[in-house]
TIDO-212977 format. One record per residue (C-alpha): residue in three letters; x, y, z. Coordinates in steps of 0.2 Angstrom, whole numbers, plus 5000, padded with zeros to 4 digits. Layout:
BEGIN
AlaXYZ...
//
This chain:
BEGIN
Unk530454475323Unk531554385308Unk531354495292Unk531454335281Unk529954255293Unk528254205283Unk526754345284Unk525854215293Unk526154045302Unk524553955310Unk525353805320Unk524153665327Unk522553765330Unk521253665336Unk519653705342Unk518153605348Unk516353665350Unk515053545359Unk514853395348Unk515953475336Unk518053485332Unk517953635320Unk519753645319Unk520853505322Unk522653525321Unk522953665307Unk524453705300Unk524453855288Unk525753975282Unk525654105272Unk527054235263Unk527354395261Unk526454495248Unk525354325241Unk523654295237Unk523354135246Unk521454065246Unk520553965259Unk519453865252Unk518253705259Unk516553635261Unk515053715275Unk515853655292Unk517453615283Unk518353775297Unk518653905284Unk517454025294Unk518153965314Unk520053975308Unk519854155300Unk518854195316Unk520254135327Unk521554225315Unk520554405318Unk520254355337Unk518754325337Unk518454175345Unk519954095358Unk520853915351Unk520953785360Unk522653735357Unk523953785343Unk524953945339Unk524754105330Unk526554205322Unk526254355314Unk528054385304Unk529054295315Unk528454365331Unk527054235342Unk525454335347Unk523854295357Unk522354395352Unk521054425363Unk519954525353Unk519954595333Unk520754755340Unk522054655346Unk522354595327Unk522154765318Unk523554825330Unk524354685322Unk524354725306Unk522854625301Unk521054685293Unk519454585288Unk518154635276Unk516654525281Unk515354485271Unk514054595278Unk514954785277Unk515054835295Unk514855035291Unk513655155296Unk512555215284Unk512155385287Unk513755445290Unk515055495275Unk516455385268Unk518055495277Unk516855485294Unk516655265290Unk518455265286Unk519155355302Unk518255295315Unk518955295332Unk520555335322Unk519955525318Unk521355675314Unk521055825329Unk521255995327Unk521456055344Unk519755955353Unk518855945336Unk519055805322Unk519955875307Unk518655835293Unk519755915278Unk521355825286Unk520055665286Unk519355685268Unk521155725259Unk521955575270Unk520655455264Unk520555505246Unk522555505246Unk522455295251Unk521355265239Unk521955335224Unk523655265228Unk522655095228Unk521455135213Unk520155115223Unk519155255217Unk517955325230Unk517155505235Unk517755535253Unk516455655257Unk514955545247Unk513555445261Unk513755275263Unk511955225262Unk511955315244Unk513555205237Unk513155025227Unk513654885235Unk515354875226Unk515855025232Unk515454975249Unk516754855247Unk518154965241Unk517755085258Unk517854915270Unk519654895262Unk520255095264Unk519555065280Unk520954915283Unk522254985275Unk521955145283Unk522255055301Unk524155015292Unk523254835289Unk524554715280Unk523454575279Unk521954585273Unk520554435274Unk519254445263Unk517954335267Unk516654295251Unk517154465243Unk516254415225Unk514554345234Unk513754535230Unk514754615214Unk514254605198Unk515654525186Unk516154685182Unk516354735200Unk517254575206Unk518354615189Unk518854785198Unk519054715214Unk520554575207Unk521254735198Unk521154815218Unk521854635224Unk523254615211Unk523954805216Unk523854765235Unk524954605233Unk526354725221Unk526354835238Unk526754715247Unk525054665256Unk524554485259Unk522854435257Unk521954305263Unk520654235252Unk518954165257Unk518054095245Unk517053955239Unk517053995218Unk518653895213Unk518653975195Unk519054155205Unk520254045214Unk521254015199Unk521054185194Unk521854295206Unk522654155218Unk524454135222Unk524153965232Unk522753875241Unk522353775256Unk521053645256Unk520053605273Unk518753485275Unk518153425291Unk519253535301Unk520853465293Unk521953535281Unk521853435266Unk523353525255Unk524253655250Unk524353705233Unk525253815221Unk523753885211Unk524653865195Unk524753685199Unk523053635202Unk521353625193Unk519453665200Unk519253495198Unk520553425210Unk520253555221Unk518453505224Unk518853335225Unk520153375239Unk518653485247Unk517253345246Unk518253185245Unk517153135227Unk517353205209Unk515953345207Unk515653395189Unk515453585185Unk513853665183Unk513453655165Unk511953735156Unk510653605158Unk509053575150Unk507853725146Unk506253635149Unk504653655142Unk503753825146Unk501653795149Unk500253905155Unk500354045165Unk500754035185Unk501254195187Unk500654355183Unk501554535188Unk500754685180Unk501354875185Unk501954815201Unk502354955211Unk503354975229Unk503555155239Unk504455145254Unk504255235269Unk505055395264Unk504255415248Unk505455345238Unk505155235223Unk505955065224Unk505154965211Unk504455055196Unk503254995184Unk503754795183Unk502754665173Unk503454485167Unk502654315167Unk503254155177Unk502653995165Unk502253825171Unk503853695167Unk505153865166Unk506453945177Unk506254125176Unk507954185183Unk508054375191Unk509954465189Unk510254615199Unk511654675210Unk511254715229Unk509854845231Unk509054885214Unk507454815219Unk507354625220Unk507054625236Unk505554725239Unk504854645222Unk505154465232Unk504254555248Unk502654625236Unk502654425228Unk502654355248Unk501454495254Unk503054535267Unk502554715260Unk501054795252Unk501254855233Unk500855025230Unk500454985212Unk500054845201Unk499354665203Unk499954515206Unk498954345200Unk499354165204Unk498454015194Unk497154165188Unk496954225205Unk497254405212Unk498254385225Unk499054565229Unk497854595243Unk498354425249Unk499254425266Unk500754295264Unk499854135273Unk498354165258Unk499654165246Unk500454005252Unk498753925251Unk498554005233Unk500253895228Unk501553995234Unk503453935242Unk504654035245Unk506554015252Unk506854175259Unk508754275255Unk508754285274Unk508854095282Unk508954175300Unk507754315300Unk506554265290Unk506754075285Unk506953985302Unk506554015322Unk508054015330Unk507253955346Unk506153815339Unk506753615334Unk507353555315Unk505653465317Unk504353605319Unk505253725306Unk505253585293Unk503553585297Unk502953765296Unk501753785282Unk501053615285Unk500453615303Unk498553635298Unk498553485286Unk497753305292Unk499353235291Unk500253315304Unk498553365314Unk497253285324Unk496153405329Unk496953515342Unk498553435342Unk499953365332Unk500153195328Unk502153175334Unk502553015325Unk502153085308Unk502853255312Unk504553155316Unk504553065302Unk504253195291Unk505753285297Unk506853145296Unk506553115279Unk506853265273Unk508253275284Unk508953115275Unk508453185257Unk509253335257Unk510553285268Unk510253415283Unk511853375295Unk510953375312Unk511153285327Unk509453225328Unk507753295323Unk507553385340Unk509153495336Unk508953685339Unk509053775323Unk509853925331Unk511453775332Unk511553735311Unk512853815302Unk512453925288Unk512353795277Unk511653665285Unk510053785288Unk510053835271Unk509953665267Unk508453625280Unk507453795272Unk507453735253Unk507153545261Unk505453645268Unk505053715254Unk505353605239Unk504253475247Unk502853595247Unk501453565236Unk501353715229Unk501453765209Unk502453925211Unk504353935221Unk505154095221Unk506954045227Unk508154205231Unk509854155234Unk509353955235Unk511453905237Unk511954055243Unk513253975258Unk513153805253Unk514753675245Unk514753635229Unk514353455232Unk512553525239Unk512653655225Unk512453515213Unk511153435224Unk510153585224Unk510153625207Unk509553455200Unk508053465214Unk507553655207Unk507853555189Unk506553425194Unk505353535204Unk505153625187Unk505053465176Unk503453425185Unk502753555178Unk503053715190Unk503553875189Unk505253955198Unk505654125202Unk507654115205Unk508454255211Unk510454265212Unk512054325213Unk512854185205Unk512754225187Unk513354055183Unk511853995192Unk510554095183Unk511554055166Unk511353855168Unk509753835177Unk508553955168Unk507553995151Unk507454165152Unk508354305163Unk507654465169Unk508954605172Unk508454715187Unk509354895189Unk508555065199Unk506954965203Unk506454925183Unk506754785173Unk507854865160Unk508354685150Unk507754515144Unk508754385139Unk508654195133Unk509754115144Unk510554005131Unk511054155121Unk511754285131Unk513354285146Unk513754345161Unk514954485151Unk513254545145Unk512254515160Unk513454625170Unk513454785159Unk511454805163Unk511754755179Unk512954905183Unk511755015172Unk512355015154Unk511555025138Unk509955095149Unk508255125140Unk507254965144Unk508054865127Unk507354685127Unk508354545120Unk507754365116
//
């Protein structure tokens, strides 16, 4: 082991799924104490590469040096024993136990045959201070926002003596105030000596906190670039091989009547406990009425009362003047409704089924597609190549499995689905949430068209500078209520963010 040797040298990895070379000969080295971002379209290896690095999945060819020294990981505790740790994008903690019991998990202090809790508690509390990371040891992890979380996913690294640290999409669920923090927690890694890997796909955030960055795209290592070198703009040329223009603040349209109505809407869940209180707003004909919250204050069972995944407990809900709150969700698709679902796997696609029959769920009872019994397979194939073409759904062939897309790729094939819909009304939660930013742009000038014929949209996300540019008014969501308003055109994420995170509470309306 040389003491002058990079954190990190990748030489040559390659890796080859059926039909596909994910990774094809990469070369990646990274120093000591840096902030070195990954960066790339869907399928371009960012996701395969890190997987290889935390040994997850076995390359096919190509080695891996870990300051100085070669290693072969068979499996992620081969890594942490390494000196690595990942915080993925789903938190990987239990929820009912505390944050000290999350942190030392298989790595708990003894006191004679028993696990030292105090020992625990003060251990935990000590590495996080020393970070700044700010977090109650003895407080229950399914009590903490989702910011928090991520703050406990990194004491859990470091707390496992983790040097590296991969972060993979760490902003996708903070507020700007959050992800704020978590640079500050970034910045103060890197001047102790930690290296982090950087996983993202926001190139502003990448100029931000970034020491350097490495550009893939189809498996290939494009560059490697000092930050301070580079712009957003060559960086997403590198990434898609064509000049992409940042999202800007587009068109409001033209508000009309009213499609939706929510009055009182109400949701109890199962313990009791109230997890949307009181809502009412109005989606209008040729608007975009965008929804701001962070993870868990209630947007999501408000979309499963709108989709009749879930029974309100209070309220009504009306669509083109019709009650549908006792609707069950195949009524309220009839009544106008589409709806692209946060969760593409669980909720948006069958796994099991062909790219045809899932781009043709919600139409298999119209004459089209139907002839009698049975469906009429030349038209159901040609419907799903064409929407394969359109929304550019990259697929071996029509008969694909969906379980076999990327993340992208299937979001892609769900908002393909559901834009083509004829229906008045799309509620759209976390439509580009895992797609490029060549099909970013794509999707926001079909959500752009979709409401300039005259429809209404219900967007949902995390990306504020998604909400900021594509809609008229936005709704803040925080503890189950709607406690803000805003025009889009006139407001920020800066001020989004504080009633996000719960500032300035008392249900204040700004237009």
């Amino acid at each position: 082991m040389s003491s002058n040797a990079p954190e990190l040298e990748l030489r040559g990895i390659t890796k080859r799924f059926p039909g596909v070379l994910a990774n094809d000969r990469i070369d990646l080295t990274v120093e000591t104490g840096a902030i070195h971002a990954i960066v790339g379209e869907n399928g371009a290896g960012k996701t395969t590469l890190m997987s290889i690095l935390y040994g997850l999945v076995q390359p096919d060819q190509g080695e891996i040096r870990v300051r100085g020294e070669l290693v072969r990981f068979s499996s992620a505790l081969d890594a942490i024993g390494a000196g690595l740790g990942m915080v993925h994008q789903a938190f990987k903690l239990f929820p009912t136990l505390t944050v000290a019991e999350n942190v030392v998990y298989r790595n708990e202090p003894k006191k004679g045959w028993f696990i030292d809790r105090d020992a625990a508690e003060a251990g935990v509390r000590k590495l996080a201070d020393s970070f700044g990371l700010g977090i109650d040891p003895k407080a229950r992890v399914e009590e903490l926002p989702v910011g928090v979380l991520q703050r406990v996913e990194i004491v859990k690294a470091l707390y496992r003596d983790a040097r590296v640290l991969i972060l993979d999409e760490p902003t996708a669920v903070l507020a700007p105030q959050e992800r704020d923090g978590l640079f500050v927690i970034m910045r103060r890694l890197k001047a102790a000596g930690r290296t982090i890997l950087f996983v993202t796909h926001k190139l502003n955030e990448v100029m931000v906190v970034s020491d350097r960055v490495t550009v893939l795209r189809s498996g290939r290592v494009m560059a490697d670039l000092k930050t301070s070198e580079t712009s957003p703009k060559a960086i997403s040329k590198l990434m898609t091989g064509r000049d992409i223009e940042a999202v800007a603040r587009l068109s409001p349209g033209n508000g009309g009547e009213h499609l939706l109505r929510v009055n009182d809407l109400g949701v109890v869940d199962d313990a009791g406990l109230v997890r949307l209180d009181r809502v009412s707003f109005e989606v209008q004909a040729g608007e975009i009425l965008g929804i701001a919250a962070v993870a868990g204050n209630g947007q999501s069972e408000l979309i499963d009362a709108l989709t009749g995944l879930k029974p309100a407990s209070s309220g009504s809900i009306s669509l083109n003047g019709v009650d549908i709150t006792q609707a069950d969700p195949a009524q309220r698709r009839l009544a106008g409704l589409a709806y692209v679902p946060e969760d593409r796997h669980r909720v948006g696609t069958a796994a099991g089924g062909e790219v045809w029959s899932n781009l043709l769920m919600g139409y298999q009872r119209t004459p089209k597609f139907r002839r009698g019994r049975w469906l009429r397979g030349t038209a159901v194939k040609e419907h799903a190549r064409e929407l394969i073409a359109q929304y550019d759904v990259r697929v071996g062939s029509e008969n694909t499995l969906v379980g076999t897309l990327s993340g992208g790729n299937l979001q892609k094939l769900v908002v393909a689905r559901e834009m083509t819909h004829p229906a008045e009304l799309l509620i759209a939660d976390q439509p580009t949430r895992g797609v490029d930013i060549g099909a970013i742009q794509f999707l926001h000038r079909r959500l752009l068209e979709y409401r300039d014929q005259g429809r209404g949209i219900l967007l949902i996300s995390a990306e504020l500078s998604e909400l900021l540019a594509l809609s008229n008014r936005i709704l803040v969501m925080y503890e189950g209520r709607i406690v803000a308003e805003f025009d889009a055109a006139s407001t920020d994420e800066a001020e989004l963010g504080i009633y996000m995170t719960g500032g300035h509470l008392g249900g204040a309306v700004h237009g």
